[in-house]
ROTORMAR-107392 format. One record per atom (N, C-alpha, C): residue number from 1; residue in three letters; chain; atom name; x, y, z. Coordinates in Angstrom, 3 decimals, decimal comma. Layout:
<nodes>
<vexvex->NUM; zator->ALA; vexro->A; baza->CA; px->X; py->Y; pz->Z>
...
</nodes>
This chain:
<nodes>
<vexvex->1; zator->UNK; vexro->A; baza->N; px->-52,862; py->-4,235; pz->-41,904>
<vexvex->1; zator->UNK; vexro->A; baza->CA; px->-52,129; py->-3,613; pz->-40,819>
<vexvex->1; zator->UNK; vexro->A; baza->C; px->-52,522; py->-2,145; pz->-40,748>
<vexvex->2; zator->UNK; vexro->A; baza->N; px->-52,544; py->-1,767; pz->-39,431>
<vexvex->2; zator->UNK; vexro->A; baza->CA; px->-53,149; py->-0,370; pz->-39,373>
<vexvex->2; zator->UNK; vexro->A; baza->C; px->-52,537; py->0,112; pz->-38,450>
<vexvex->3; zator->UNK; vexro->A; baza->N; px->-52,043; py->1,481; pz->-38,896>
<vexvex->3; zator->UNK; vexro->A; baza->CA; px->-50,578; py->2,404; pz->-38,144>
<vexvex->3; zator->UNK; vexro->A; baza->C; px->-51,827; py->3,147; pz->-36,944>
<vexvex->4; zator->UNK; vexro->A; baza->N; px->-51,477; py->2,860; pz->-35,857>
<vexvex->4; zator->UNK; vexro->A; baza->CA; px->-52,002; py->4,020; pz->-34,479>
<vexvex->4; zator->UNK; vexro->A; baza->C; px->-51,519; py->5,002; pz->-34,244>
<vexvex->5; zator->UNK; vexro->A; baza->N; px->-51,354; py->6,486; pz->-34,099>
<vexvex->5; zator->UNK; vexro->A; baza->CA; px->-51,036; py->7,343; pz->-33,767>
<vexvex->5; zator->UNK; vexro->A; baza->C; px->-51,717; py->7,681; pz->-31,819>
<vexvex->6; zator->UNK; vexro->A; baza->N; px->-50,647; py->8,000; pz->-31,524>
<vexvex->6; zator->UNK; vexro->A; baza->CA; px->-51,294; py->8,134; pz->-29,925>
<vexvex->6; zator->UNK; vexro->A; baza->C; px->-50,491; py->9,854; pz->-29,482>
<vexvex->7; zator->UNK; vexro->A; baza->N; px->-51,221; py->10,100; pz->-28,810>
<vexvex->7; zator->UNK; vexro->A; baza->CA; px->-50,935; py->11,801; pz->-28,369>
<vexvex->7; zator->UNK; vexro->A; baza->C; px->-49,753; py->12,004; pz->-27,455>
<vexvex->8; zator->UNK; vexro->A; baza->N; px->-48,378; py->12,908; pz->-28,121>
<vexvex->8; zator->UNK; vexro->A; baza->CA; px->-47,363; py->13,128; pz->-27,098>
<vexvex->8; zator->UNK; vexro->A; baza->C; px->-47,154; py->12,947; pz->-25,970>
<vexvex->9; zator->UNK; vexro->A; baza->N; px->-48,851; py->14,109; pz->-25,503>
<vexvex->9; zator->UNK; vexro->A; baza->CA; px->-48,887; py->14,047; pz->-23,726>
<vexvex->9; zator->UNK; vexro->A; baza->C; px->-48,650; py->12,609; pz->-22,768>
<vexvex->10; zator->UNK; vexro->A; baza->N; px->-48,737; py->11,255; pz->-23,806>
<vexvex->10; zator->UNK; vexro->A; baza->CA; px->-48,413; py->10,224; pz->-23,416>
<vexvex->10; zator->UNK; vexro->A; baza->C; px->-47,512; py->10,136; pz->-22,877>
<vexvex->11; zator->UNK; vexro->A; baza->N; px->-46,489; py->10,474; pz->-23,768>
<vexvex->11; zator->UNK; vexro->A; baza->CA; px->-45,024; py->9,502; pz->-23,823>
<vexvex->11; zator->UNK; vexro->A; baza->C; px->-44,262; py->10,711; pz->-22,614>
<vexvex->12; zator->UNK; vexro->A; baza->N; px->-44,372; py->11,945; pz->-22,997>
<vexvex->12; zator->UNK; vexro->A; baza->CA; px->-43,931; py->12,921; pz->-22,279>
<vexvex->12; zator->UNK; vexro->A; baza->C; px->-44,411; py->13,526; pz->-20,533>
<vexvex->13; zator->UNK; vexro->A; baza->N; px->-43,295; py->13,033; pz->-19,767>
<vexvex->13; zator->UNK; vexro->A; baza->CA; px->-43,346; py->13,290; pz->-18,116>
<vexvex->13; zator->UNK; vexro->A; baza->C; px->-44,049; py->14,502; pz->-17,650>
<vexvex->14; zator->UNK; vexro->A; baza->N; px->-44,596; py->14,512; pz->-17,046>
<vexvex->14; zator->UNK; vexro->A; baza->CA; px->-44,651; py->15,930; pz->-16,725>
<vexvex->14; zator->UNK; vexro->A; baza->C; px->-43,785; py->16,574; pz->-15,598>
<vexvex->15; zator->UNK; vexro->A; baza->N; px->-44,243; py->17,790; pz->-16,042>
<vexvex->15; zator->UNK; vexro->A; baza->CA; px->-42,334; py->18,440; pz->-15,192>
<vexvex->15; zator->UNK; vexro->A; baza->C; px->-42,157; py->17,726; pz->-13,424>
<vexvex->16; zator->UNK; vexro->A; baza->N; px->-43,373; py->17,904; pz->-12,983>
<vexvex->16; zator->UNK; vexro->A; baza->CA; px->-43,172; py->17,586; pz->-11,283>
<vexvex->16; zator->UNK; vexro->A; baza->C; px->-42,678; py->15,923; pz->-11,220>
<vexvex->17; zator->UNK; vexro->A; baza->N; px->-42,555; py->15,196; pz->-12,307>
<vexvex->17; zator->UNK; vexro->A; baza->CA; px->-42,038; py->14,251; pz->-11,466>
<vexvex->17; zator->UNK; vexro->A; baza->C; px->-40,342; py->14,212; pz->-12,283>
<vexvex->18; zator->UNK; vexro->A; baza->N; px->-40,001; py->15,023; pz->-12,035>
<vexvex->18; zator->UNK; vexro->A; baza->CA; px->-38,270; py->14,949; pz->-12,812>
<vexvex->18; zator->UNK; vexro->A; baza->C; px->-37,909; py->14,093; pz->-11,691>
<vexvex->19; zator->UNK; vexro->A; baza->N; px->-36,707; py->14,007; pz->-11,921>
<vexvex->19; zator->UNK; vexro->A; baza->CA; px->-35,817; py->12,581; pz->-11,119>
<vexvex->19; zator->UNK; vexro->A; baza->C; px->-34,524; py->12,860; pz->-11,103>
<vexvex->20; zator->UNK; vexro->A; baza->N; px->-33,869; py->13,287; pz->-9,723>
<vexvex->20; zator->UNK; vexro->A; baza->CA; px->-32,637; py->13,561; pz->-9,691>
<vexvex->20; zator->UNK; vexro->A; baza->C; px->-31,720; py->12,123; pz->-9,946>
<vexvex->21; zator->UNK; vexro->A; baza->N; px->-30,932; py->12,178; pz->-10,750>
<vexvex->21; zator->UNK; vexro->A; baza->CA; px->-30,605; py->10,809; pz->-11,320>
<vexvex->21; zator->UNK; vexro->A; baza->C; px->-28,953; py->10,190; pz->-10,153>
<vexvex->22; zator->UNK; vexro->A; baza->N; px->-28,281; py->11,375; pz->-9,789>
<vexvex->22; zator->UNK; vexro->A; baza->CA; px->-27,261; py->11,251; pz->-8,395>
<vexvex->22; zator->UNK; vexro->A; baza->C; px->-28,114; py->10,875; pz->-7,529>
<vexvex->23; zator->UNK; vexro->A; baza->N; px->-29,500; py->11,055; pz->-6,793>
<vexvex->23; zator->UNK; vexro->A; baza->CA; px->-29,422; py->10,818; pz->-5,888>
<vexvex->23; zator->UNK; vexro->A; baza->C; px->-29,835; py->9,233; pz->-6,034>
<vexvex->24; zator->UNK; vexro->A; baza->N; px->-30,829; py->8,859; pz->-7,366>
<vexvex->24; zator->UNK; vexro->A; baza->CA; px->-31,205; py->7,751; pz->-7,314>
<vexvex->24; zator->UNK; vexro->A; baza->C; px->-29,859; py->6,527; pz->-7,743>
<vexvex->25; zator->UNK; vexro->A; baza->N; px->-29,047; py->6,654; pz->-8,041>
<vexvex->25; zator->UNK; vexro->A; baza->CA; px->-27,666; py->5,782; pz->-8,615>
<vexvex->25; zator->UNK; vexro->A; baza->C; px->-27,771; py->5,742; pz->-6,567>
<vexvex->26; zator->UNK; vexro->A; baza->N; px->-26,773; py->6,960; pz->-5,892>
<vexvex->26; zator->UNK; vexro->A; baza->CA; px->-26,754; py->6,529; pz->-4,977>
<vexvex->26; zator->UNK; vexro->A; baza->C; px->-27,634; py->5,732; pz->-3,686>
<vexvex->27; zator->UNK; vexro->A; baza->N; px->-29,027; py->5,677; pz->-3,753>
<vexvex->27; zator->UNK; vexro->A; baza->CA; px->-29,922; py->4,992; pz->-3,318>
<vexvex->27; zator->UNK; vexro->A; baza->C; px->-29,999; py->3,321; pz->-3,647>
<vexvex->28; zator->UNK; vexro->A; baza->N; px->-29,786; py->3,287; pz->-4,976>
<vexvex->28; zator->UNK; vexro->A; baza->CA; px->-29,469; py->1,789; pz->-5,565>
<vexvex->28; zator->UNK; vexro->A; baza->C; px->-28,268; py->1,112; pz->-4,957>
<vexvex->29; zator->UNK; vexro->A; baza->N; px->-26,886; py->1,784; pz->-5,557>
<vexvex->29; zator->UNK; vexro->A; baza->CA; px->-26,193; py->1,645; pz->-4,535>
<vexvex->29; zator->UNK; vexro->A; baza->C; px->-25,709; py->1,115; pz->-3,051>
<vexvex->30; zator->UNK; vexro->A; baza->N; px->-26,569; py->2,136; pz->-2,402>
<vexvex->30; zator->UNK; vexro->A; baza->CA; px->-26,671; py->1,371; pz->-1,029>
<vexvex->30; zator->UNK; vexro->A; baza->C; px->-27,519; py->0,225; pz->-0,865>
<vexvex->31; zator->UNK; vexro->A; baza->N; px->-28,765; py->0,138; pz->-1,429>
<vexvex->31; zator->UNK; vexro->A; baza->CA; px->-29,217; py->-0,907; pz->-1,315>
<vexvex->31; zator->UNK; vexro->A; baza->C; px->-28,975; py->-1,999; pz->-2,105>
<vexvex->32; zator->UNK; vexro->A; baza->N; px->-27,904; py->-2,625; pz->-2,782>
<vexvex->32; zator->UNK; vexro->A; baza->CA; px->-27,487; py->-4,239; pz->-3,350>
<vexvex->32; zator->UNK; vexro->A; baza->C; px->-27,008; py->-4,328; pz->-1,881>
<vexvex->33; zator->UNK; vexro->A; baza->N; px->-27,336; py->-5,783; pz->-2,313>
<vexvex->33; zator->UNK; vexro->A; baza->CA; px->-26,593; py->-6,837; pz->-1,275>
<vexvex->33; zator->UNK; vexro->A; baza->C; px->-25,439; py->-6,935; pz->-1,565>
<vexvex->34; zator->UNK; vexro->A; baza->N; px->-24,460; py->-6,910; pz->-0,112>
<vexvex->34; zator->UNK; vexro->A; baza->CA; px->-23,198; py->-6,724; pz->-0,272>
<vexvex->34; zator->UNK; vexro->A; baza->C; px->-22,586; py->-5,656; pz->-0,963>
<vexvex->35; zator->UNK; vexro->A; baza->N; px->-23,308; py->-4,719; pz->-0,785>
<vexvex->35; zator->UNK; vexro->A; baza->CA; px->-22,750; py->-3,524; pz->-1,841>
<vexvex->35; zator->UNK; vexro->A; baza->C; px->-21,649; py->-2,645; pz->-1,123>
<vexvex->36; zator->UNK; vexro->A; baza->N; px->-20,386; py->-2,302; pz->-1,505>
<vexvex->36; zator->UNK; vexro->A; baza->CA; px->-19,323; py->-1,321; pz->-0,602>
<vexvex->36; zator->UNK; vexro->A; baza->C; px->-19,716; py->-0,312; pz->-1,019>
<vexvex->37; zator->UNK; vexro->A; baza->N; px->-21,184; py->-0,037; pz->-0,893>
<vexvex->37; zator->UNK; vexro->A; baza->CA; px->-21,158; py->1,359; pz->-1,436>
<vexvex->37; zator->UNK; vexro->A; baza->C; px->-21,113; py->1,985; pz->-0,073>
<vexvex->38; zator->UNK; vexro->A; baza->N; px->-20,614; py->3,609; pz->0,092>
<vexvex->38; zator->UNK; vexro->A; baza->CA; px->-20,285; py->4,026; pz->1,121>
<vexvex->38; zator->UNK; vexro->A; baza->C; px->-21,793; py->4,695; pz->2,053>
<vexvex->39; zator->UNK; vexro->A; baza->N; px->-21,519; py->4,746; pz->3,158>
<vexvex->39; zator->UNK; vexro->A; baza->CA; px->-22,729; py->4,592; pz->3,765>
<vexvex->39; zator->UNK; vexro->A; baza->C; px->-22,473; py->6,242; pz->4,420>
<vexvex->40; zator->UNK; vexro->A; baza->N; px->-23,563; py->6,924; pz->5,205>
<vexvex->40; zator->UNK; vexro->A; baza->CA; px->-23,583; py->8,007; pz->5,696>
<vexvex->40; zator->UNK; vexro->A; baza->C; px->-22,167; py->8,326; pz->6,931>
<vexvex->41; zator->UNK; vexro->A; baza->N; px->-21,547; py->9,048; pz->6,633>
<vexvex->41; zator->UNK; vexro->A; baza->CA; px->-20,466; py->9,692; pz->7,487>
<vexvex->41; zator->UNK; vexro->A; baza->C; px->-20,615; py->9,435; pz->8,488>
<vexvex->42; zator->UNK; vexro->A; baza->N; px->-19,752; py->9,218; pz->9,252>
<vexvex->42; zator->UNK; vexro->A; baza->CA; px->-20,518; py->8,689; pz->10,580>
<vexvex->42; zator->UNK; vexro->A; baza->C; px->-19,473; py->9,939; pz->11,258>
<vexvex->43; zator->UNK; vexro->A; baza->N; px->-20,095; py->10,221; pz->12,311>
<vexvex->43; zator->UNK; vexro->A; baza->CA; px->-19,276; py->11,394; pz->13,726>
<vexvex->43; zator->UNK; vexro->A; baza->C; px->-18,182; py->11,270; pz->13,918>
<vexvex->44; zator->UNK; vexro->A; baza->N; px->-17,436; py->12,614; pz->14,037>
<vexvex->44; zator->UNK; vexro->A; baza->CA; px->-15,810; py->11,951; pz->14,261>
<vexvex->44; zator->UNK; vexro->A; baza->C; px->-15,971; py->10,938; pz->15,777>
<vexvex->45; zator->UNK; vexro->A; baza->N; px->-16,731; py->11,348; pz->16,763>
<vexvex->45; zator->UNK; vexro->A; baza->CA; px->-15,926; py->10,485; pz->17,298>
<vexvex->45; zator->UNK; vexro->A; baza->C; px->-16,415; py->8,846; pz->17,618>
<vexvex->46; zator->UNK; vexro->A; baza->N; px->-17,705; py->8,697; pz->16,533>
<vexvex->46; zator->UNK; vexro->A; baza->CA; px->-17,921; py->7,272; pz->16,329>
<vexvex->46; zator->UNK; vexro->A; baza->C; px->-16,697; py->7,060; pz->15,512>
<vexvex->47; zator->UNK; vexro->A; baza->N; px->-15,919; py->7,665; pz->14,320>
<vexvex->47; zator->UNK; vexro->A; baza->CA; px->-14,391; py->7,148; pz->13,814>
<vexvex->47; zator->UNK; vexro->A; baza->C; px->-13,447; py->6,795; pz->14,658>
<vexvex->48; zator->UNK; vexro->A; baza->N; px->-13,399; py->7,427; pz->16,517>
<vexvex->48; zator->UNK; vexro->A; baza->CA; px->-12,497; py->7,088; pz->16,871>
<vexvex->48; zator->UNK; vexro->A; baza->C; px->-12,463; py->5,868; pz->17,404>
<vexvex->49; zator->UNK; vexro->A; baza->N; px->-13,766; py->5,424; pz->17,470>
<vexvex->49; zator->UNK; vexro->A; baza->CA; px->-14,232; py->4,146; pz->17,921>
<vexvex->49; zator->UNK; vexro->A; baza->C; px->-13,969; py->3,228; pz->17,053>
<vexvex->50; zator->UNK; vexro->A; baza->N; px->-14,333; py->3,132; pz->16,067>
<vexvex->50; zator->UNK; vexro->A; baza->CA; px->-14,064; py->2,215; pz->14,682>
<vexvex->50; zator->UNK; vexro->A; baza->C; px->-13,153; py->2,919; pz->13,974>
<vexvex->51; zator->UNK; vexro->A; baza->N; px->-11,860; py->1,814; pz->14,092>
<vexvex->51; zator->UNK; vexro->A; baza->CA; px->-11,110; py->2,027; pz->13,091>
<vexvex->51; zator->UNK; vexro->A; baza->C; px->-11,131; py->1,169; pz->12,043>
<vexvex->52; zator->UNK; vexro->A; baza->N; px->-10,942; py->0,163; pz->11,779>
<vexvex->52; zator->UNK; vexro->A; baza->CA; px->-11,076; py->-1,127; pz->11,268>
<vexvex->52; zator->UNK; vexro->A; baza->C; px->-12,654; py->-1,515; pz->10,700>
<vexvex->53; zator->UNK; vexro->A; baza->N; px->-12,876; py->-1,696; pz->9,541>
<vexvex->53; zator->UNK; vexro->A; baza->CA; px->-14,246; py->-2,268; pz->9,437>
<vexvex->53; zator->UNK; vexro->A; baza->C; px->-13,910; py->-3,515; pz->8,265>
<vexvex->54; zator->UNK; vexro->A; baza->N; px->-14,124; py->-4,484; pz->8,888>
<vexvex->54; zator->UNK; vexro->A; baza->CA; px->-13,789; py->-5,408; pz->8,109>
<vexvex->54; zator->UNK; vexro->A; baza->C; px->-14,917; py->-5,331; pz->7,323>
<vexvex->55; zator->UNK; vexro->A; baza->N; px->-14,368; py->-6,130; pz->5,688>
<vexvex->55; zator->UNK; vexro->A; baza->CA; px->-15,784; py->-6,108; pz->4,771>
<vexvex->55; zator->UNK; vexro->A; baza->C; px->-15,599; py->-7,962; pz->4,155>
<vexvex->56; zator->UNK; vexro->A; baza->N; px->-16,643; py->-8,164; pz->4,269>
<vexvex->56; zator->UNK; vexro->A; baza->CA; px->-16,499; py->-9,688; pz->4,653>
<vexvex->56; zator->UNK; vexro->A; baza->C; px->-17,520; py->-9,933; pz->2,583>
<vexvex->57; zator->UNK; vexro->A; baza->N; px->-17,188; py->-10,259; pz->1,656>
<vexvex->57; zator->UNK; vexro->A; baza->CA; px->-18,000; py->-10,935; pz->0,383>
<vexvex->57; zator->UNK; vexro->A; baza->C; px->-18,334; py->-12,249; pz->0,789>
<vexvex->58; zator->UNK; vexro->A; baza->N; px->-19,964; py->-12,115; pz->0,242>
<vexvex->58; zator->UNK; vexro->A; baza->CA; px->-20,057; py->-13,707; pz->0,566>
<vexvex->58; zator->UNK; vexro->A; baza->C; px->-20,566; py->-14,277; pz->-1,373>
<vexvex->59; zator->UNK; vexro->A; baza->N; px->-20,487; py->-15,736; pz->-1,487>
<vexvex->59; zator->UNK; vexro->A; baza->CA; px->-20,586; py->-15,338; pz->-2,886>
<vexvex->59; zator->UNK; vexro->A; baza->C; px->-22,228; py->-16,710; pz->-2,715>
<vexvex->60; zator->UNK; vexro->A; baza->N; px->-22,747; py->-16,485; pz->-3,341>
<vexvex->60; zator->UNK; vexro->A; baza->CA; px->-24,179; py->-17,489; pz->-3,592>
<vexvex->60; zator->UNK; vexro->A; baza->C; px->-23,883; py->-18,944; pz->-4,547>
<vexvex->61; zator->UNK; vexro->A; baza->N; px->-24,370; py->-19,798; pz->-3,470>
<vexvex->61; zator->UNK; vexro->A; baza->CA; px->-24,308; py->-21,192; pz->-3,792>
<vexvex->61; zator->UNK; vexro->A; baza->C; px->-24,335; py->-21,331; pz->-5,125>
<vexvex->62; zator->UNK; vexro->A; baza->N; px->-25,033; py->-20,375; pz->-5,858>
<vexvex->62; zator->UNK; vexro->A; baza->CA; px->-25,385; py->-20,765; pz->-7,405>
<vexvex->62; zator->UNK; vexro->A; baza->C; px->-23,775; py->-20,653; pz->-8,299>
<vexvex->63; zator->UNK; vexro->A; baza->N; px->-23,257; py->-19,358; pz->-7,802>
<vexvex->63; zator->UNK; vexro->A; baza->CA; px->-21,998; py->-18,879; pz->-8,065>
<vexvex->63; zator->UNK; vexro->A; baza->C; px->-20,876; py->-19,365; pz->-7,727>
<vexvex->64; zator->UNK; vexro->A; baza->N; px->-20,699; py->-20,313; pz->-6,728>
<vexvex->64; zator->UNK; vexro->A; baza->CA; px->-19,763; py->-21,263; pz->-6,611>
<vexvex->64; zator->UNK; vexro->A; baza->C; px->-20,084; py->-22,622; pz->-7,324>
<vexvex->65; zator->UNK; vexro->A; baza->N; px->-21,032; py->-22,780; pz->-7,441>
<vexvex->65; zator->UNK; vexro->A; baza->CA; px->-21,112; py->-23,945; pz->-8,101>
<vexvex->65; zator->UNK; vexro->A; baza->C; px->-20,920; py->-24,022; pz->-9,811>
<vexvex->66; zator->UNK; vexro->A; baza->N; px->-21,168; py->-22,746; pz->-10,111>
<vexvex->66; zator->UNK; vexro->A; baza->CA; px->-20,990; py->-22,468; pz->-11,771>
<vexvex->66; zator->UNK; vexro->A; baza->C; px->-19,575; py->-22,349; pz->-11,401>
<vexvex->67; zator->UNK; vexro->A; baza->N; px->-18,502; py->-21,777; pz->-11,233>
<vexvex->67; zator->UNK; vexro->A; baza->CA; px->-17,300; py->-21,148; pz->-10,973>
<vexvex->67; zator->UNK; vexro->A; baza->C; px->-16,574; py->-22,444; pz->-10,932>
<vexvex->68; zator->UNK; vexro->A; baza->N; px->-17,278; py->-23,821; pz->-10,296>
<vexvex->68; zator->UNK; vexro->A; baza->CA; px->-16,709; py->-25,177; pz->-10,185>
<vexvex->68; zator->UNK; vexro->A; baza->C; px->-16,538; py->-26,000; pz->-11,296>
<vexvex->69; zator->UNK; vexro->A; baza->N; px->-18,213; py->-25,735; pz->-12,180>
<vexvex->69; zator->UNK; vexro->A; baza->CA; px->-18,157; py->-26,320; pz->-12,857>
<vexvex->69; zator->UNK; vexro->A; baza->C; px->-17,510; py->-25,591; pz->-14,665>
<vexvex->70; zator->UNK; vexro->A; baza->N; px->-17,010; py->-24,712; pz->-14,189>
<vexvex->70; zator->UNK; vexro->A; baza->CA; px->-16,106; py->-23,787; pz->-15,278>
<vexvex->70; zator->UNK; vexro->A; baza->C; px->-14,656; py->-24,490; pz->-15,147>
<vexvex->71; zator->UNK; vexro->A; baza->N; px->-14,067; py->-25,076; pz->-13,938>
<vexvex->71; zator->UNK; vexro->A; baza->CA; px->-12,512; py->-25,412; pz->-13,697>
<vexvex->71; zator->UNK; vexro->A; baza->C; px->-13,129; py->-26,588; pz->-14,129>
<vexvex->72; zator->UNK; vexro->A; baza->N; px->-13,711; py->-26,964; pz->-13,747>
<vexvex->72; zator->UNK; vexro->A; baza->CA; px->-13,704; py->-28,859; pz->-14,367>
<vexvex->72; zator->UNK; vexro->A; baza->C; px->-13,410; py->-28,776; pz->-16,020>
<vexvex->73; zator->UNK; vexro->A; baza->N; px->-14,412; py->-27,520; pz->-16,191>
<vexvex->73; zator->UNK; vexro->A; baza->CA; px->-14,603; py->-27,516; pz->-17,328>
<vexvex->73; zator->UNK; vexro->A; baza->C; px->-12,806; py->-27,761; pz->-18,258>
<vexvex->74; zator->UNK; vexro->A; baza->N; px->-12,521; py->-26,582; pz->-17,671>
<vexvex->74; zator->UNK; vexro->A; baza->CA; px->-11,064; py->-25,886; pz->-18,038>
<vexvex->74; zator->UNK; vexro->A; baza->C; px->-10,467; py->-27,420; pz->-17,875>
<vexvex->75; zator->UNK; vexro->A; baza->N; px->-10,388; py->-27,838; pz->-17,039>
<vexvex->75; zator->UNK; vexro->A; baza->CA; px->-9,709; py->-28,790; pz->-16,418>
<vexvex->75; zator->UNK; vexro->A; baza->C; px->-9,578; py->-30,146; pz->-17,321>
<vexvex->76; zator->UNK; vexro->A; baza->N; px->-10,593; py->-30,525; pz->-18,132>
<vexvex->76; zator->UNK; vexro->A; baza->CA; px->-11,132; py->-31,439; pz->-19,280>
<vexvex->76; zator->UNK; vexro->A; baza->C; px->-10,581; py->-31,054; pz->-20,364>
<vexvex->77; zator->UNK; vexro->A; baza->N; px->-10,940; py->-30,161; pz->-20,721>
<vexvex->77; zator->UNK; vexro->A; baza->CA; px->-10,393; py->-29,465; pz->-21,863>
<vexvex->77; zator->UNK; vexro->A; baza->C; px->-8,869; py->-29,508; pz->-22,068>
<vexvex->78; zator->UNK; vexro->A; baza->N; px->-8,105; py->-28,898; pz->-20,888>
<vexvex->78; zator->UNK; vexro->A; baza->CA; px->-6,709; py->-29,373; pz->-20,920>
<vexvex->78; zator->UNK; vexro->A; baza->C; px->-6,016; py->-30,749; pz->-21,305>
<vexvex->79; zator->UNK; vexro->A; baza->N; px->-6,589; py->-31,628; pz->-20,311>
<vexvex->79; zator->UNK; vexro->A; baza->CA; px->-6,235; py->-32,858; pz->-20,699>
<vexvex->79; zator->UNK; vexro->A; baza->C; px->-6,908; py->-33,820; pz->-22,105>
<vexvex->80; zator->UNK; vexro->A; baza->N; px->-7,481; py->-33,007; pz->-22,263>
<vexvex->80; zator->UNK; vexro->A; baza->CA; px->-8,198; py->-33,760; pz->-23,741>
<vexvex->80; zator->UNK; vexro->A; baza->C; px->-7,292; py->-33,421; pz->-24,731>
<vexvex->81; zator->UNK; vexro->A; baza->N; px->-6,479; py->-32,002; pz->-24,353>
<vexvex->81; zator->UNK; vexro->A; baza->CA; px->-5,598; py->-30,945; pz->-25,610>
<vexvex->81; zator->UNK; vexro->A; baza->C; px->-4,431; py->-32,156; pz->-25,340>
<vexvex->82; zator->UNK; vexro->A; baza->N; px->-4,190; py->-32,252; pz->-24,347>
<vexvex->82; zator->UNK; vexro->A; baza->CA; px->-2,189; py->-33,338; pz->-23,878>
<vexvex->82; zator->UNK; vexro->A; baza->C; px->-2,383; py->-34,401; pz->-24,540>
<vexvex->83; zator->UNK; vexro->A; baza->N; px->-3,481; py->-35,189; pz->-24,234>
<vexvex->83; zator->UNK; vexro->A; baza->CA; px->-3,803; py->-36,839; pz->-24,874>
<vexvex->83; zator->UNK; vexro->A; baza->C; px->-3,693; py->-36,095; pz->-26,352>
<vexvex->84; zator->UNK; vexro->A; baza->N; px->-4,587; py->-35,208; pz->-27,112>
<vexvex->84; zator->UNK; vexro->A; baza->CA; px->-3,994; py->-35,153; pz->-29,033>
<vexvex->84; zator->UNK; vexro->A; baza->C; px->-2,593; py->-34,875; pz->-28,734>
<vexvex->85; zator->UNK; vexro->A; baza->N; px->-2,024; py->-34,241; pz->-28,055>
<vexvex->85; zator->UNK; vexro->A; baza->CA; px->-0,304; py->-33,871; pz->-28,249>
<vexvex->85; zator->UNK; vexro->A; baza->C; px->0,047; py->-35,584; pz->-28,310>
<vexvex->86; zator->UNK; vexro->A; baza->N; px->-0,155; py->-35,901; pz->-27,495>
<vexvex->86; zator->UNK; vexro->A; baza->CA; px->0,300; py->-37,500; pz->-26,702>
<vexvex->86; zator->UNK; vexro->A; baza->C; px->0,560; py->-38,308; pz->-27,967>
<vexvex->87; zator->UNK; vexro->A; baza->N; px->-0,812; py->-38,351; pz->-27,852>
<vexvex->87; zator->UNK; vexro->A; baza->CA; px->-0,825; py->-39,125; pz->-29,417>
<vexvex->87; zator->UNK; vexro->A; baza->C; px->-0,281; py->-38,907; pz->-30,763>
<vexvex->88; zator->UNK; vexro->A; baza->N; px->-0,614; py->-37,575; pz->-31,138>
<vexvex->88; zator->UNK; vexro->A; baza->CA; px->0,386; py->-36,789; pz->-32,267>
<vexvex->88; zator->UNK; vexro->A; baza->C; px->1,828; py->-37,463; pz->-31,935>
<vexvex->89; zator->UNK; vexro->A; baza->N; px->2,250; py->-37,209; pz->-30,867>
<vexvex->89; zator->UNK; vexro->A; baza->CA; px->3,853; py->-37,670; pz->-31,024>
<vexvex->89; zator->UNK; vexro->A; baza->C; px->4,413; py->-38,923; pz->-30,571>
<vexvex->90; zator->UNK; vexro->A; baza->N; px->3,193; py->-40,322; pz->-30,174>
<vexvex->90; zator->UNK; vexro->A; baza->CA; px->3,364; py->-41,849; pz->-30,487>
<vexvex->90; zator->UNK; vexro->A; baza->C; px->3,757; py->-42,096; pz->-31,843>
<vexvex->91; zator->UNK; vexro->A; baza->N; px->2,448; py->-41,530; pz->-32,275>
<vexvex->91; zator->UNK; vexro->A; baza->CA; px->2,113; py->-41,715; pz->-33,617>
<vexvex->91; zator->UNK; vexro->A; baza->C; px->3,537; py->-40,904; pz->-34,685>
<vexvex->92; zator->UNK; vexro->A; baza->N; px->3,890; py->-40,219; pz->-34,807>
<vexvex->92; zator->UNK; vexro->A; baza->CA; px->5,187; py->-39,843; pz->-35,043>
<vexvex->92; zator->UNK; vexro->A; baza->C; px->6,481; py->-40,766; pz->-34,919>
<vexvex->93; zator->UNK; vexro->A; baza->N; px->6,499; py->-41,005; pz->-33,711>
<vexvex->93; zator->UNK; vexro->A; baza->CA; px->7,384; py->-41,704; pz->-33,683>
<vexvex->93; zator->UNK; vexro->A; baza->C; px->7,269; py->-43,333; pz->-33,983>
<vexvex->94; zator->UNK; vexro->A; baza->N; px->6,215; py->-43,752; pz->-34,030>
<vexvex->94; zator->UNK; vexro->A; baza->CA; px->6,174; py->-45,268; pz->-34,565>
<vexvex->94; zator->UNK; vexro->A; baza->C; px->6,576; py->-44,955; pz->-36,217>
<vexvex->95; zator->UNK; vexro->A; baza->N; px->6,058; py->-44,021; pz->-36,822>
<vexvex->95; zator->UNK; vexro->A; baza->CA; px->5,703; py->-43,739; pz->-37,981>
<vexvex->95; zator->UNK; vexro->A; baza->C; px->7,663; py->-43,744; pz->-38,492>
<vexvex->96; zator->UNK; vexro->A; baza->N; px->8,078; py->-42,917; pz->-37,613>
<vexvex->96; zator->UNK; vexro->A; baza->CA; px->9,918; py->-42,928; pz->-37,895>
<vexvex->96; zator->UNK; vexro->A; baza->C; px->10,839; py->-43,963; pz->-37,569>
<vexvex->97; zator->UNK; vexro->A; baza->N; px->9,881; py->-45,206; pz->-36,824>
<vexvex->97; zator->UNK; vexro->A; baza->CA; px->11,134; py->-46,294; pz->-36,285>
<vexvex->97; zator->UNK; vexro->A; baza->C; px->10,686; py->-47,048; pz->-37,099>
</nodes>
């Protein structure tokens, strides 16, 4: 095995490309899908026009279908827990008559 040494100037940016890190969060931001991130101010009197902006989530087929198969899940699980109760307390009671 043989250790590489490689030269700072690598790893280290140089100054002109710094990165304002507010403006880039807010750039990301606006661009997700479905994102409420807030969008440019709009004119007062485009506000007087829009009052109301409905915001509508939509959720992806993949995500309803996991979310479904989590309640089934839940849903199994429950009744698998009642049937041991169930039984625990047949079984009890045959055991006492």
């Amino acid at each position: 095995m043989q250790t590489m040494y490689y030269p700072i100037s690598d790893h280290v940016q140089p100054a002109g490309e710094i990165v304002d890190l507010e403006e880039l969060r807010r750039r990301r931001a606006q661009a997700q899908r479905d994102s409420l991130a807030r969008s440019p101010e709009p004119a007062p009197e485009e506000m007087e026009e829009r009052l109301f902006h409905p915001v509508v989530l939509t959720t992806a087929r993949e995500d309803r279908r996991q979310a479904r198969r989590e309640q089934r899940s839940w849903v199994l699980d429950i009744c698998a827990s009642l049937a041991v109760v169930f039984m625990t307390l047949v079984f009890a009671l045959r055991i006492l008559m």
